[in-house]
ZAPAPA-394750 format. One record per residue: residue in one letter; y, x, z of N, C-alpha, C, O in turn. Coordinates in Angstrom, 1 decimal, always signed. Layout:
  res     n.v     n.u     n.w    ca.v    ca.u    ca.w     c.v     c.u     c.w     o.v     o.u     o.w
    A       Y       X       Z       Y       X       Z       Y       X       Z       Y       X       Z
...
//
This chain:
  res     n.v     n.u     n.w    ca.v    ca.u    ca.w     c.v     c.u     c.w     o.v     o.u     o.w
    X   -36.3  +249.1   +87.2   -35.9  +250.3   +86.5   -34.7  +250.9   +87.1   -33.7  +250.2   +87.5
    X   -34.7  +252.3   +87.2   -33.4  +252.7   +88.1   -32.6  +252.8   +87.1   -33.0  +252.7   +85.9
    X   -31.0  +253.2   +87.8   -30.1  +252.6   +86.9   -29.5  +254.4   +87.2   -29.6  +255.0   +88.3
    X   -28.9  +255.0   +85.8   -28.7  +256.1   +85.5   -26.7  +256.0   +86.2   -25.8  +255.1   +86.4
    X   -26.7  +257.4   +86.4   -25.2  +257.5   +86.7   -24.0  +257.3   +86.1   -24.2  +257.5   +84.9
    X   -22.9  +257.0   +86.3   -22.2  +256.5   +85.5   -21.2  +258.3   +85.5   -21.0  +258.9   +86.6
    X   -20.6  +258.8   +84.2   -20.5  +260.0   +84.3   -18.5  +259.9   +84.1   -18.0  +259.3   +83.3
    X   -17.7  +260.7   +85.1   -16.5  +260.6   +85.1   -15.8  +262.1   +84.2   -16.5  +263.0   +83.9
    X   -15.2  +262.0   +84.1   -14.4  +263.5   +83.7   -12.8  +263.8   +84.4   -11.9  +263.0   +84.2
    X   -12.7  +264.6   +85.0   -11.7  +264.8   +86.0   -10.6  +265.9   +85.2   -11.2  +266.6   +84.4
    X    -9.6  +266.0   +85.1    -8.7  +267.6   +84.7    -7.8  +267.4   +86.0    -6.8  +266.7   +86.0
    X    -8.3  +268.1   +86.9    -7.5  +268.3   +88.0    -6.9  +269.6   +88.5    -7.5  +270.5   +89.0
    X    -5.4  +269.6   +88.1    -4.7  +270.5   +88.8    -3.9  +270.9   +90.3    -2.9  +270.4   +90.8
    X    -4.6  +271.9   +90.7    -4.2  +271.9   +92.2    -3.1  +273.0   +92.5    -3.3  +274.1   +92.0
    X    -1.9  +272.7   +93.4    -1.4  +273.4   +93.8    -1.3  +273.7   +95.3    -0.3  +273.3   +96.0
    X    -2.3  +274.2   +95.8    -2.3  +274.3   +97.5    -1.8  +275.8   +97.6    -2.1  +276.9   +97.2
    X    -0.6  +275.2   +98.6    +0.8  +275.8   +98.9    +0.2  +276.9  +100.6    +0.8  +277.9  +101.0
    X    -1.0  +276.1  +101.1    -1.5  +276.6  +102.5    -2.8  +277.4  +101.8    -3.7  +277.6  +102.6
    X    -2.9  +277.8  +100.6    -4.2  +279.1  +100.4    -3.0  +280.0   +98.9    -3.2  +280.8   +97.9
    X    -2.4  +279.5   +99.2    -1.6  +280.0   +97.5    -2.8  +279.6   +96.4    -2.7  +280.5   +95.5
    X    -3.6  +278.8   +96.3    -4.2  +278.6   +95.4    -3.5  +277.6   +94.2    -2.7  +276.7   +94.4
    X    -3.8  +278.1   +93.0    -3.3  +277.5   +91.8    -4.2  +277.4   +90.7    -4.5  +278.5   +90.1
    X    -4.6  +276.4   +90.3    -5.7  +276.6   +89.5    -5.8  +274.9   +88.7    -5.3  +273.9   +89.1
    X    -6.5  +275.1   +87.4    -6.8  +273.6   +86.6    -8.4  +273.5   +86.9    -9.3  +274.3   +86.6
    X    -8.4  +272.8   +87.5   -10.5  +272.7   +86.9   -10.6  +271.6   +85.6    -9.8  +270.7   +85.3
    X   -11.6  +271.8   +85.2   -12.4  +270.5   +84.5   -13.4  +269.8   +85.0   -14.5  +270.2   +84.5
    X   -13.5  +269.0   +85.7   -14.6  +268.7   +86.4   -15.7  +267.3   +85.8   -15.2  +266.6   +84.9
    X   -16.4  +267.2   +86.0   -18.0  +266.3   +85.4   -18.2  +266.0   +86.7   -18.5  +266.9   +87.5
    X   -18.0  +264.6   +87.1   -18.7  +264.2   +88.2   -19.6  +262.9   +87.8   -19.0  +261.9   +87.6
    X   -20.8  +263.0   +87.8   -22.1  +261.8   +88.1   -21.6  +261.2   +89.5   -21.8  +261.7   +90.6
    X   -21.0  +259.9   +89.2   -21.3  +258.9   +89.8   -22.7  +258.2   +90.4   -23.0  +257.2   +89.7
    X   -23.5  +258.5   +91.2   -24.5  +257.5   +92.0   -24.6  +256.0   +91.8   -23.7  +255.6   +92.4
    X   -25.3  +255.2   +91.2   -24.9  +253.9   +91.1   -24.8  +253.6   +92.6   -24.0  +252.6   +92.7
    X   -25.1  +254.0   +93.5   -24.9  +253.6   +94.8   -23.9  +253.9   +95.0   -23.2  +252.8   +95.0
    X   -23.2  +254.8   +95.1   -22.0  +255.4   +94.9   -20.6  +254.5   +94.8   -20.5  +253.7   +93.8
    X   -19.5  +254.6   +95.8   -18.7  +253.6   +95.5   -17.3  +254.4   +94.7   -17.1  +255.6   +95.0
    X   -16.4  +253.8   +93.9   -15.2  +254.5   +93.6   -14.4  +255.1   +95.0   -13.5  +255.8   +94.7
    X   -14.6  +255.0   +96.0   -14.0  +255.2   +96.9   -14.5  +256.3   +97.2   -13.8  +257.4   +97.0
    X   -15.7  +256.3   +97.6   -16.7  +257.4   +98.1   -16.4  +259.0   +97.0   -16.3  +260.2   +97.4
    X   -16.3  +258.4   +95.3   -16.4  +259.4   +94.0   -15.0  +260.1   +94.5   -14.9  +261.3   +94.5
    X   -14.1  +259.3   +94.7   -12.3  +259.9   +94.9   -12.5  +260.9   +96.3   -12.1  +262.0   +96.2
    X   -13.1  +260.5   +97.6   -12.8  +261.6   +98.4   -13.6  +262.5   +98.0   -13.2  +263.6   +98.4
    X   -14.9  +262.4   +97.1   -15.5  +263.9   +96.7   -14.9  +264.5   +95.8   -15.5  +265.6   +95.5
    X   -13.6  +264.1   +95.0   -12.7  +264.6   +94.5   -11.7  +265.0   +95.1   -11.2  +266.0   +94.7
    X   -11.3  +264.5   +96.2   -10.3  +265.1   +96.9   -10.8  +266.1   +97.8   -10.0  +267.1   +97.9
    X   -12.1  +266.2   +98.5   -12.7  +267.3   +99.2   -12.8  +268.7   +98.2   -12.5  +269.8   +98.7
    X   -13.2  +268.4   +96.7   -13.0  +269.2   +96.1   -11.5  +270.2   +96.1   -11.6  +271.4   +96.4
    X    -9.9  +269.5   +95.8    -9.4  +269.6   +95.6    -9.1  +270.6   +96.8    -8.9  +271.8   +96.6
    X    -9.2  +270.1   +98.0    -9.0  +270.7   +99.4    -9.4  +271.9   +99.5    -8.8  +272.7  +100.2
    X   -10.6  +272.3   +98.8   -11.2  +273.6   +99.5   -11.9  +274.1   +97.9   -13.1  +274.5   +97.8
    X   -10.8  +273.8   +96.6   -11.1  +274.4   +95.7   -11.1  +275.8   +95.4   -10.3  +276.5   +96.1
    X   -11.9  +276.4   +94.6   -12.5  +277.7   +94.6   -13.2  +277.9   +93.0   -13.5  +277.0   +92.4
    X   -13.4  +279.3   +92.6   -14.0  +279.2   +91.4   -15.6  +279.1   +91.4   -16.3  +279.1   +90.4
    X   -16.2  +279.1   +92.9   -17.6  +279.5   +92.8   -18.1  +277.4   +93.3   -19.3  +276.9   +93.4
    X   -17.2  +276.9   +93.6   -17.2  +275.3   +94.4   -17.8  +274.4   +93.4   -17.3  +274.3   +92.3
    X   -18.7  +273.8   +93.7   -19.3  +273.1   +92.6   -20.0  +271.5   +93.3   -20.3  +271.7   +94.5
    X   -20.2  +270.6   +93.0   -20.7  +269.6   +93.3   -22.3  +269.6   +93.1   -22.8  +269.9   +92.0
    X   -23.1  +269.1   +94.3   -24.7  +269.1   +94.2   -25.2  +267.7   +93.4   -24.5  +266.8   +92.8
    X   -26.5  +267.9   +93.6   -26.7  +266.8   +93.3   -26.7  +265.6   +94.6   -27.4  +264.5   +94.5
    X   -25.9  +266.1   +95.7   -25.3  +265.0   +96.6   -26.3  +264.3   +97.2   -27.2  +264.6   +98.0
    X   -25.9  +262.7   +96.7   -26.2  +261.5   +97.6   -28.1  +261.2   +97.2   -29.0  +260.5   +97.7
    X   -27.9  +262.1   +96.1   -29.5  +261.4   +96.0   -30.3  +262.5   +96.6   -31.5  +262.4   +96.3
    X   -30.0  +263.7   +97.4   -30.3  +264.8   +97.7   -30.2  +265.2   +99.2   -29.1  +265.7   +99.6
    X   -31.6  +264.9  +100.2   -31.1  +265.0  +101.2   -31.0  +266.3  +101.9   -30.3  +266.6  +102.9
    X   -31.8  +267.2  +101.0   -31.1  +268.9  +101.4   -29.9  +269.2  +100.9   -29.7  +270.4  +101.0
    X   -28.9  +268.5  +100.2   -28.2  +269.1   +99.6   -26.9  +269.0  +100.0   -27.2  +268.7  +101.2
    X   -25.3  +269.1  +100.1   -24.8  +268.7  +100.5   -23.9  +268.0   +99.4   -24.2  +268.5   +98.3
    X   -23.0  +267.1   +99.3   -22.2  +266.9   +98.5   -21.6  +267.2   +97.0   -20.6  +266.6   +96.6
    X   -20.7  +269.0   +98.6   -20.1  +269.8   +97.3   -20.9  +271.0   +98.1   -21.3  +271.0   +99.3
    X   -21.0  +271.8   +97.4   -20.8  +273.6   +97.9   -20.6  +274.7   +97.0   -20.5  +274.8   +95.8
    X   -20.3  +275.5   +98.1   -19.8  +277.1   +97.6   -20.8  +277.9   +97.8   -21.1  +278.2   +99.0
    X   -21.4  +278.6   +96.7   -22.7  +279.9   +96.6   -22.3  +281.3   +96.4   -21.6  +281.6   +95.4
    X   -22.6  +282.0   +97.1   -22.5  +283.6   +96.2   -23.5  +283.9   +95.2   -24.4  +283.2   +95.0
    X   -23.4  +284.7   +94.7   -24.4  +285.1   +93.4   -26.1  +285.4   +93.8   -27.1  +285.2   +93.1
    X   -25.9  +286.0   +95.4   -27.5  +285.8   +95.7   -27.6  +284.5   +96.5   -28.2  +284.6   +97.6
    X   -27.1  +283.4   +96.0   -27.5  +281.7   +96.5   -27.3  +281.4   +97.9   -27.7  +280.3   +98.4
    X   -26.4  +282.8   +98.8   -26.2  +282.2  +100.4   -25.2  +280.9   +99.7   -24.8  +280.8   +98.5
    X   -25.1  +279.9  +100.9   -24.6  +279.4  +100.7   -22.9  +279.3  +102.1   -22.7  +279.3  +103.3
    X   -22.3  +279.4  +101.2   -20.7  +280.1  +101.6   -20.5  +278.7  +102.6   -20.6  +278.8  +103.8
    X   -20.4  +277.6  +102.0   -19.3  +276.5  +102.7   -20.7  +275.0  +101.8   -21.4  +275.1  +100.8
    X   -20.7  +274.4  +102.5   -21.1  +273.1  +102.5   -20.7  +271.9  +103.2   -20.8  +271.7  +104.4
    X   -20.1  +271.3  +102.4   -19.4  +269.4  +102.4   -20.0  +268.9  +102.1   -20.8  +268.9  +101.1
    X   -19.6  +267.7  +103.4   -20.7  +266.5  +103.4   -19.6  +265.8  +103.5   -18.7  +266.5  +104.0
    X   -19.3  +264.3  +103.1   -18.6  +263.2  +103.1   -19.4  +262.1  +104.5   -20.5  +262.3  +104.9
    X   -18.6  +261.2  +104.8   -19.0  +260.0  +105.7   -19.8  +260.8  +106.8   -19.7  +262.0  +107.2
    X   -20.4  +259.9  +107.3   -20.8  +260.5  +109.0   -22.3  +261.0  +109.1   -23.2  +260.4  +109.6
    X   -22.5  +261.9  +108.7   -23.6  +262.7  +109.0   -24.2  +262.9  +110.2   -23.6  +263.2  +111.3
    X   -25.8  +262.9  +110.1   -26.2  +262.5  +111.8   -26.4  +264.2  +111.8   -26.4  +265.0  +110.8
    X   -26.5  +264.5  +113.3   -26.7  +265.5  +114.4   -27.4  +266.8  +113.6   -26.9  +267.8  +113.3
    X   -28.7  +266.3  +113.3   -30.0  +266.9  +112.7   -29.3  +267.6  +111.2   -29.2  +268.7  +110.8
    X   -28.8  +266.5  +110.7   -28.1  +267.7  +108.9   -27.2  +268.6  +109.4   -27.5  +269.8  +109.2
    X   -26.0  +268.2  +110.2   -25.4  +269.0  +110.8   -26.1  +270.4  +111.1   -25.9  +271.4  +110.4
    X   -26.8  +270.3  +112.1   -27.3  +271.8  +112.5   -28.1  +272.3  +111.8   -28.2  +273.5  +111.8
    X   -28.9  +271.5  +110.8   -29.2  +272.2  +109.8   -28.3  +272.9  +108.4   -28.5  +274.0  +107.9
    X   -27.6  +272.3  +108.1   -25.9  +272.8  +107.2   -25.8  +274.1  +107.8   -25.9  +275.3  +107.3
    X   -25.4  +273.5  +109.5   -24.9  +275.2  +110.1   -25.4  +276.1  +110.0   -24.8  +277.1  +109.5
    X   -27.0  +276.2  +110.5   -27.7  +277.2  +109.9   -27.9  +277.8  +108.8   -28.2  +279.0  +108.8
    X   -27.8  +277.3  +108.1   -27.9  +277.6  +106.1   -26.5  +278.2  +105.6   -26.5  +279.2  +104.8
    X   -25.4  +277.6  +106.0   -24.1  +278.0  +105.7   -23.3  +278.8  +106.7   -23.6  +279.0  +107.9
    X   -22.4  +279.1  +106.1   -21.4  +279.8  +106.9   -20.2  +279.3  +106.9   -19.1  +279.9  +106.9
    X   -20.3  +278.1  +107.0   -19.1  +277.3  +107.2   -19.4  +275.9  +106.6   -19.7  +275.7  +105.5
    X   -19.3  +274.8  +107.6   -19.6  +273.5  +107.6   -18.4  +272.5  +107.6   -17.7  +272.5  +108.6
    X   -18.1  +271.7  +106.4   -16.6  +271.0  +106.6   -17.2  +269.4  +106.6   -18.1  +269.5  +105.7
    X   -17.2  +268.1  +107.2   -17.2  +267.2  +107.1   -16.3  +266.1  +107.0   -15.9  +265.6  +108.1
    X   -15.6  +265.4  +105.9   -14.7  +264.2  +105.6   -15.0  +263.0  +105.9   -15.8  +262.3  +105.1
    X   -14.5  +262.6  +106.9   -15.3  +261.1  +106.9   -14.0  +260.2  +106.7   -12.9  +260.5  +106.8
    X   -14.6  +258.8  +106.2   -12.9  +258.1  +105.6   -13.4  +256.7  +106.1   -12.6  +255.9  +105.5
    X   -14.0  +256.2  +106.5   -13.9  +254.9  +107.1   -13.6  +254.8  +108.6   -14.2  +255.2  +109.6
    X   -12.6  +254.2  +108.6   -11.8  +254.6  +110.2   -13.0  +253.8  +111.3   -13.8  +254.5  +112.0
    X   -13.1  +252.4  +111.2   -13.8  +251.8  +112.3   -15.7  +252.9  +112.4   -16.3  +253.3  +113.4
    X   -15.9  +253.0  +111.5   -17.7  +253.2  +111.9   -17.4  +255.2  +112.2   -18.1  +255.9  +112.8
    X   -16.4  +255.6  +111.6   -16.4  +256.9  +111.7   -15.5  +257.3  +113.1   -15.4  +258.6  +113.3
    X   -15.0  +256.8  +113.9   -14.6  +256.5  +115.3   -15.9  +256.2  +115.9   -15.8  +256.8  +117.0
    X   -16.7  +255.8  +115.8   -18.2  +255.1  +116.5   -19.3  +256.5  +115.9   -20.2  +256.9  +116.6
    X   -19.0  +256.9  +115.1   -19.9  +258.3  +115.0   -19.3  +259.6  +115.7   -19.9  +260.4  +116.5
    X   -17.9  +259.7  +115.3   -17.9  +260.4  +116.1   -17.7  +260.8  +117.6   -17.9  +261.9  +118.1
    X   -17.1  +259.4  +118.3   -17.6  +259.1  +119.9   -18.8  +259.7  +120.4   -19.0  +260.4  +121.3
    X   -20.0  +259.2  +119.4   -21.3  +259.3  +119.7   -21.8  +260.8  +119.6   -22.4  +261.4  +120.5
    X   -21.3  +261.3  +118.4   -21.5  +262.7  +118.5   -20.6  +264.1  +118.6   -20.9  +265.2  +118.1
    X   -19.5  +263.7  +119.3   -18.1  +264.6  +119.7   -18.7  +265.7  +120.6   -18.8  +266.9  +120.4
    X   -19.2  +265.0  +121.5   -20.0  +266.5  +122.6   -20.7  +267.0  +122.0   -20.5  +268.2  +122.2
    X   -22.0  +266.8  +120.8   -22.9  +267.8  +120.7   -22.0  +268.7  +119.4   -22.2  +269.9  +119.2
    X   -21.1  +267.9  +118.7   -20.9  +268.7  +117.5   -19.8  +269.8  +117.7   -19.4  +270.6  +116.8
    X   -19.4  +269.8  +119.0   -18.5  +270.8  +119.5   -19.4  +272.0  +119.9   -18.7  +272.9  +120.4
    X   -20.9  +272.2  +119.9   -21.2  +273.6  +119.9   -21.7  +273.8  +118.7   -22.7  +274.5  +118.7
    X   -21.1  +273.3  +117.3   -21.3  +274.2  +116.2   -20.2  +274.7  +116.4   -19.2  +274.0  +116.6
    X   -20.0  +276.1  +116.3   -18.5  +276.7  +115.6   -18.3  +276.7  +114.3   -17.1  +276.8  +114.1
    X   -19.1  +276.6  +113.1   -18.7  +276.3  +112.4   -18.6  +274.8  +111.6   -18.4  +274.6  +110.4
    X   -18.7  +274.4  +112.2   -18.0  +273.0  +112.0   -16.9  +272.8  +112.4   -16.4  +273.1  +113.4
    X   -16.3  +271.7  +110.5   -14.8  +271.3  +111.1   -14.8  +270.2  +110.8   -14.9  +270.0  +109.5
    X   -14.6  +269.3  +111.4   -14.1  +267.7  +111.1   -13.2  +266.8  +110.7   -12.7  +266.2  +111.6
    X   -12.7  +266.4  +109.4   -11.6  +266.1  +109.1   -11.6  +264.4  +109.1   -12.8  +264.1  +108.8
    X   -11.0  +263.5  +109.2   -10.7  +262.0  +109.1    -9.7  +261.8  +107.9    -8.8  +262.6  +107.8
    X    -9.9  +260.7  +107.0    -8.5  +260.6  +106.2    -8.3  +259.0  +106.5    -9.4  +258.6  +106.9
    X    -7.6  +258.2  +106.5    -7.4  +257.3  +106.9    -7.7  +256.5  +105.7    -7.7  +256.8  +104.5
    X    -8.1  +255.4  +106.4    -8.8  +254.5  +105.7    -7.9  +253.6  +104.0    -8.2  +253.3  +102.9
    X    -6.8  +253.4  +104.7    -5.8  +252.7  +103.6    -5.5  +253.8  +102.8    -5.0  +253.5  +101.7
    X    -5.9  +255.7  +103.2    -4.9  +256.5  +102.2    -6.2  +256.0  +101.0    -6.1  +255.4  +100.0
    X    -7.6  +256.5  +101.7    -8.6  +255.8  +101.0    -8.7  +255.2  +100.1    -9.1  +255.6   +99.0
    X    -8.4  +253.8  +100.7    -8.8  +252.5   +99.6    -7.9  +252.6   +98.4    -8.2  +252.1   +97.4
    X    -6.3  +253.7   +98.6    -5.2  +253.8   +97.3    -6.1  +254.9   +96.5    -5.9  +255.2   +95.4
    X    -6.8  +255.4   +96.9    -7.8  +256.2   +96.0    -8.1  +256.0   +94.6    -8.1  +256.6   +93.6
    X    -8.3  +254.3   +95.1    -9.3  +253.3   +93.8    -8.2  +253.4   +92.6    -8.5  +253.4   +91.4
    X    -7.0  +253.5   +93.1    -5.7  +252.5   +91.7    -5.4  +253.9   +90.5    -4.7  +254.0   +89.5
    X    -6.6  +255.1   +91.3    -6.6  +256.5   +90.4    -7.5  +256.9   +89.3    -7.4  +257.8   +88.5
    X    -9.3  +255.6   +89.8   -10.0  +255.6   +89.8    -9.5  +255.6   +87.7    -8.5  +255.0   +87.3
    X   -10.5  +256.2   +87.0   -10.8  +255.9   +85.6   -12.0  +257.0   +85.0   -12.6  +257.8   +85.7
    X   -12.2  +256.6   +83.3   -13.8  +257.4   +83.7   -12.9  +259.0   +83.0   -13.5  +260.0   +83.1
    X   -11.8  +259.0   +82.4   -11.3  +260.2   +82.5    -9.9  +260.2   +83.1    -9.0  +259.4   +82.6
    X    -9.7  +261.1   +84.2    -9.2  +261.0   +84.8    -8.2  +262.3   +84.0    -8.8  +263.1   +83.2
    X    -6.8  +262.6   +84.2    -5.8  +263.5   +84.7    -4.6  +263.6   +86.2    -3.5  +263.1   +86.5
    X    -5.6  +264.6   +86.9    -4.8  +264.4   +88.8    -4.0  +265.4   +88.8    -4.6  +266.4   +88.4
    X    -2.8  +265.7   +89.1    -2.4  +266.5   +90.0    -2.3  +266.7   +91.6    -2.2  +265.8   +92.3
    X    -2.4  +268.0   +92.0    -2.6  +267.7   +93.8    -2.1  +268.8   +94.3    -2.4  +269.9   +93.9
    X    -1.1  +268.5   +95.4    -0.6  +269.4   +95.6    -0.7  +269.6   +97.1    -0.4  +268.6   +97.7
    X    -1.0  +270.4   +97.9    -1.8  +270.2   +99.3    -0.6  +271.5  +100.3    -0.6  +272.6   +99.8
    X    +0.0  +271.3  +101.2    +0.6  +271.6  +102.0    +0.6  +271.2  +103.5    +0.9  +270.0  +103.7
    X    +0.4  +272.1  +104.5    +0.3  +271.7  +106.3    -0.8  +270.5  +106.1    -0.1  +269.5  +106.3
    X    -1.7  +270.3  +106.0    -2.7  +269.7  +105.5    -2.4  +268.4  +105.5    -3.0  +267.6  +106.2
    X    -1.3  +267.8  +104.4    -0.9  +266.9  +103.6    -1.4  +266.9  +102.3    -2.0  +267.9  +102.2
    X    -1.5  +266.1  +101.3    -2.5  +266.2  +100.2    -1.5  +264.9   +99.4    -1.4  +263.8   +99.9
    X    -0.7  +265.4   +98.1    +0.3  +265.0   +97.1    -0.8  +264.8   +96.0    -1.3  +265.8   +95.4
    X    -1.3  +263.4   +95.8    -2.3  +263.5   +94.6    -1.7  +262.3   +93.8    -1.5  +261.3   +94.3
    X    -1.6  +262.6   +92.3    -0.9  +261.5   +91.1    -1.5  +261.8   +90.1    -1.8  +263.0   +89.9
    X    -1.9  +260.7   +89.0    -2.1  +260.7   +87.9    -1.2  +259.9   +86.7    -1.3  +259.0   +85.9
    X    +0.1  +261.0   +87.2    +1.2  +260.6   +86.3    +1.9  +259.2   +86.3    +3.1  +259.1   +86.1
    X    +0.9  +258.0   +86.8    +2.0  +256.7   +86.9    +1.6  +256.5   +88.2    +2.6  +256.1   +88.8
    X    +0.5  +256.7   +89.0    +0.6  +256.7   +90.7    +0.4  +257.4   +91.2    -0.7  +258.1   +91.1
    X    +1.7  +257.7   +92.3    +0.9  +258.7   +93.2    +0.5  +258.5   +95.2    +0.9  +257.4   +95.7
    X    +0.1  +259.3   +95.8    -0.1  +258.9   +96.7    -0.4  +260.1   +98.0    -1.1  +261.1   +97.9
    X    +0.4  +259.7   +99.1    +0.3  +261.1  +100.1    -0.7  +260.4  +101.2    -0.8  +259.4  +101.7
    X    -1.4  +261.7  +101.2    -2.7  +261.5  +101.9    -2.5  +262.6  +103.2    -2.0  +263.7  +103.0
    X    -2.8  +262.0  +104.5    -2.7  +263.3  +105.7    -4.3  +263.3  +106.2    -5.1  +262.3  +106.4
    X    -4.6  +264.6  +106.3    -5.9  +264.5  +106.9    -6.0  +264.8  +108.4    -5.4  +265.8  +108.9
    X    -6.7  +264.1  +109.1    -6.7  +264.7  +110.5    -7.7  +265.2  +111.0    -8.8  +264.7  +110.8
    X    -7.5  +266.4  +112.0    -8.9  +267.6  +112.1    -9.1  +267.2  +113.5    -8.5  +267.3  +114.5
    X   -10.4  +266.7  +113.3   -11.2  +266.3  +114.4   -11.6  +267.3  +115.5   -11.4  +267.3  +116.7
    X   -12.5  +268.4  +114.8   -13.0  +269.3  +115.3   -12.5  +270.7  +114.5   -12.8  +271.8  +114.8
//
């Protein structure tokens, strides 16, 4: 019998200082039983990064056309599509084609160094792809935020990322690959 999602509730407020954006969301995120707290936190934080009012989470990991998160216009182009972890070649150029703008987060240092080695040359003739790394330990401090309702603040400047929920917080740097 498959096993149903475990459902979180987010109130995350963002202050990114590098879009002047300022905004509260309320967010509902379906956890994947596959799905690790680790994995749930950077698609919270990918959110946070490139929040927006039209940015919405798909139905993701169980969804292999889908991506993660994305951003739609009202006739369903699709604006921006995030994918988490290391995505092979083939979704890639398929994303690019469909979107107009492709962001990829990957957070496991050792295997996402081995993906991207492997695919550095070809993913450099999408232009719109951009590739970000967060380091693995800012990562794993992800978990100590982890709860099924959450209250985050985040505050994101020179692509630094200030994220606390009132008793921990924690500074995240992301680094752009491509």
């Amino acid at each position: 019998m498959a096993q149903n999602a475990t459902i979180f509730k987010a109130d995350l407020q963002i202050a990114d200082l590098d879009r002047s954006h300022f905004q509260n969301y309320v967010l509902t995120i379906a956890r994947h039983p596959s799905e690790t707290d680790i994995r749930m936190m950077v698609r919270i934080l990918a959110f946070a990064l490139n929040a927006n009012k039209d940015l919405e989470f798909s139905k993701g990991i169980s969804t292999d056309n889908e991506p993660d998160i994305w951003q739609k216009n009202m006739t369903d182009d699709i604006l921006l599509w995030i994918d988490l972890g290391q995505p092979d070649e083939k979704r890639l150029r398929r994303a690019c084609s469909r979107a107009e703008q492709v962001v990829v987060y990957t957070y496991q240092n050792r295997s996402a160094e081995v993906w991207w080695k492997q695919y550095e040359k070809t993913l450099q003739r999408f232009d719109k792809l951009r590739v970000f790394s967060i380091d693995e330990d800012d990562c794993n401090s992800l978990q100590q935020l982890v709860n099924r309702n959450m209250q985050l603040q985040c505050t994101i400047q020179d692509a630094e990322c200030w994220l606390t929920d009132g008793i921990s917080s924690l500074h995240l740097v992301l680094h752009q690959k491509k």
